[in-house]
C-alpha positions in Angstrom: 10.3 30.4 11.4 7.1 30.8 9.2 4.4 33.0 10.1 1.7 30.5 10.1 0.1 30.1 13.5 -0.7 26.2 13.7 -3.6 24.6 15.3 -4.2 21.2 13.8 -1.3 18.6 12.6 -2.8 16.4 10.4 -0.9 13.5 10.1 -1.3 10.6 6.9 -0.7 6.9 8.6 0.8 4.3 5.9 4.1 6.5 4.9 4.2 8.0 7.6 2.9 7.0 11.2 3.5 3.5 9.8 5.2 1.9 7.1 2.8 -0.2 4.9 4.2 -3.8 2.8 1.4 -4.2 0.3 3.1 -7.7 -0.7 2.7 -8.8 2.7 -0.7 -8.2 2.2 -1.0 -10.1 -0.8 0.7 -12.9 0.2 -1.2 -13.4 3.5 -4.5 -12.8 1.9 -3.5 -15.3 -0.6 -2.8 -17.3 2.2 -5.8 -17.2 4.1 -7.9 -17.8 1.4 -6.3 -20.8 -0.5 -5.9 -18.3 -3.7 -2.4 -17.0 -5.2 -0.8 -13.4 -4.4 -1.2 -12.2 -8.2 -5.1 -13.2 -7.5 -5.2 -10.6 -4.6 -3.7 -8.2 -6.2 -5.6 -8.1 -9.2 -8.8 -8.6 -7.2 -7.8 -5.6 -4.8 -5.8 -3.0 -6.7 -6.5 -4.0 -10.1 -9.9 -4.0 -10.5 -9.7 -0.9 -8.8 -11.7 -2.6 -5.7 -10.1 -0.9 -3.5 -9.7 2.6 -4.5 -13.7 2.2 -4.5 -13.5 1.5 -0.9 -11.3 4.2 0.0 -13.2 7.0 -1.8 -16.7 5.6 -0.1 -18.4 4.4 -3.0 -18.5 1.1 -1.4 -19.5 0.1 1.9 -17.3 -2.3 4.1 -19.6 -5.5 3.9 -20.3 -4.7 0.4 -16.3 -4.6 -0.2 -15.8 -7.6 1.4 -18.4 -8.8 -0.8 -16.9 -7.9 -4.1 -13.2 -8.8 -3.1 -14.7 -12.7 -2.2 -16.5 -13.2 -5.2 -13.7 -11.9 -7.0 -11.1 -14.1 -5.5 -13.8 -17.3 -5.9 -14.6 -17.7 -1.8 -16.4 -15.9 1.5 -14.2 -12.9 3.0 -15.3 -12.2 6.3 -13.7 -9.3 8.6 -11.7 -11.3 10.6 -9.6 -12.4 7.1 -9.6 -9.1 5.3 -8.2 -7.4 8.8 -5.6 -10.6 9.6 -4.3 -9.6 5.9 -4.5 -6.1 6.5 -2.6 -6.2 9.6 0.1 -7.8 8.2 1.0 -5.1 5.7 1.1 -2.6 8.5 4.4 -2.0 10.5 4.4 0.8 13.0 6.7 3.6 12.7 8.0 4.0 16.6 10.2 7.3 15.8 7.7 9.1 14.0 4.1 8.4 16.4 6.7 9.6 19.2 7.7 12.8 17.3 3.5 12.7 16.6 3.2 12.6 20.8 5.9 15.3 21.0 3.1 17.8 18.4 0.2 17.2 20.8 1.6 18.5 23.6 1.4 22.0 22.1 -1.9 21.9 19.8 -4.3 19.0 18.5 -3.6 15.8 16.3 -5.4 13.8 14.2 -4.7 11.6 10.9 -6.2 11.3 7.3 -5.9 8.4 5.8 -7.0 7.1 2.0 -8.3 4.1 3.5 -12.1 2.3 3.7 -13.8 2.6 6.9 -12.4 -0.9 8.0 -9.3 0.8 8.9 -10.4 3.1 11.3 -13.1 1.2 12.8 -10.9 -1.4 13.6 -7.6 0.3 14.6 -7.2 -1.1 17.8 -6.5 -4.3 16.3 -4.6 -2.9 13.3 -2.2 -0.2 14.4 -2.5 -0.2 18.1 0.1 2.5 18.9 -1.4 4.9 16.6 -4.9 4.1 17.9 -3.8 4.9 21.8 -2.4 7.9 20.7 -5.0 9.3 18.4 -8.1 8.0 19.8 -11.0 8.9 17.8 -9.4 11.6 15.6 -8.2 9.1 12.7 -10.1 9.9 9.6 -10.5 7.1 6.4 -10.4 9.2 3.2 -14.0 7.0 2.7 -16.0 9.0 5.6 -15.5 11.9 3.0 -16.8 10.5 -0.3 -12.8 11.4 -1.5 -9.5 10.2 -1.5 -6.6 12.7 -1.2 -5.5 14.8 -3.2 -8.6 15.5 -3.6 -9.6 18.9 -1.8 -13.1 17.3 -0.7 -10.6 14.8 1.5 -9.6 17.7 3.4 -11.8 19.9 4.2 -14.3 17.2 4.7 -11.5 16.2 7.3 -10.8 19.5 9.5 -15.0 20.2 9.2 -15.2 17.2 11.2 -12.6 18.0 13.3 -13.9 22.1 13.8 -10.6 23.0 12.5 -9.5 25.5 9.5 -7.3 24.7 6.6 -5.2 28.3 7.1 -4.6 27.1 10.7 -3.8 23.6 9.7 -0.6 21.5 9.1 -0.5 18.8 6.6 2.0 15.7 6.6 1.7 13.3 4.1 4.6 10.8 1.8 3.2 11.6 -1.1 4.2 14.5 -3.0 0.8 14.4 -5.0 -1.3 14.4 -1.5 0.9 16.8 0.1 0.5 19.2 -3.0 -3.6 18.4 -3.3 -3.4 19.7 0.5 -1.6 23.1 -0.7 -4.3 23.7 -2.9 -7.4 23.1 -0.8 -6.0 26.2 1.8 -3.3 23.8 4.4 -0.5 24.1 5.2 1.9 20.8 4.0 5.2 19.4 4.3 6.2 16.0 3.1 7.6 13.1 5.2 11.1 12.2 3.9 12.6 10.8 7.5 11.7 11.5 10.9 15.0 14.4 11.1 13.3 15.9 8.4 10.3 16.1 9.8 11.9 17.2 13.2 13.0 20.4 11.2 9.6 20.8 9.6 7.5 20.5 12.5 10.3 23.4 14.4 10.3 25.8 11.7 6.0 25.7 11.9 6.4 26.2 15.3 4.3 23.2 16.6 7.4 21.7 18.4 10.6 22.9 20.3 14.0 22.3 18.6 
């Protein structure tokens, strides 16, 4: 058992409290929109669109903006989130392990995402919105993305929590390590067993 006393899991979403299908995306944005799925993706990821989003540089109507003139038509919300929700699948077994955390300290997620994501949750991932309520963070609201340490601690100062009291969860190796350095704790999500053990030896859930 490690010594750490934990007060805060902080959970990522897409690799983790869902599983995320960035094709599917594509192809139903593509689909929406009369364009092709290598249009989207160049138009999102490839011009680097979106990583703009995601570290706040960009604000959600101007996004929208860019990504229509890009593809050649109008992109209102109701599109970009019919398309977004495709790509997202939740991941049952893991937001239940997540309900298991929060009955002995608090929850919340950070996500590298633009502030679309969060604000419209309910629609997007309902079971992680019922369970987290207001305590899911876009990487955006923080003028970062992870690994970045200004992701985190911008994070747990919104949430009033401290990175030495904190527990990380994240897919990515990278974010899980950028999460080391900024002062967290951090474990990263292979399966839901392994995270069982992880979350047991930090103490934050019973074996």
């Amino acid at each position: 058992m490690t010594a750490a006393v934990i007060h805060v899991v902080l959970f990522d979403m897409e690799g983790v409290l869902s599983h995320y299908d960035r094709e599917a995306r594509a192809v139903r944005l593509a689909a929406l929109t009369g364009t092709t799925p290598e249009a989207v993706r160049e138009a999102i990821w490839g011009s680097g669109l979106e990583a703009r989003a995601d570290a706040g540089e960009l604000a959600p109507d101007v996004y929208l903006r860019a990504l229509g003139e890009s593809l050649g038509c109008g992109i209102d919300r109701e599109t970009w989130l019919a398309a977004r929700r495709a790509s997202i699948t939740p991941n049952e077994a893991a937001i239940a392990l997540a309900e298991r955390v929060a009955q002995r300290c608090d929850i919340a997620v950070l996500t590298n995402n633009c502030r679309l994501v969060t604000d419209y949750l309910d629609y997007l991932n309902p079971p992680v919105a019922r369970l987290f309520g207001a305590r899911v963070h876009a990487s955006a609201s923080f003028g970062a993305v992870k690994p970045a340490a200004q992701a985190y601690l911008g994070c747990l100062a919104q949430l009033g929590a401290a990175p030495h009291e904190t527990l990380f969860i994240d897919d990515g190796e990278a974010n899980v390590q950028g999460a080391l350095a900024a002062g967290l704790h951090a474990c990263r999500f292979v399966d839901v067993d392994t995270l069982v053990r992880d979350l047991h030896r930090f103490g934050v859930i019973d074996a």
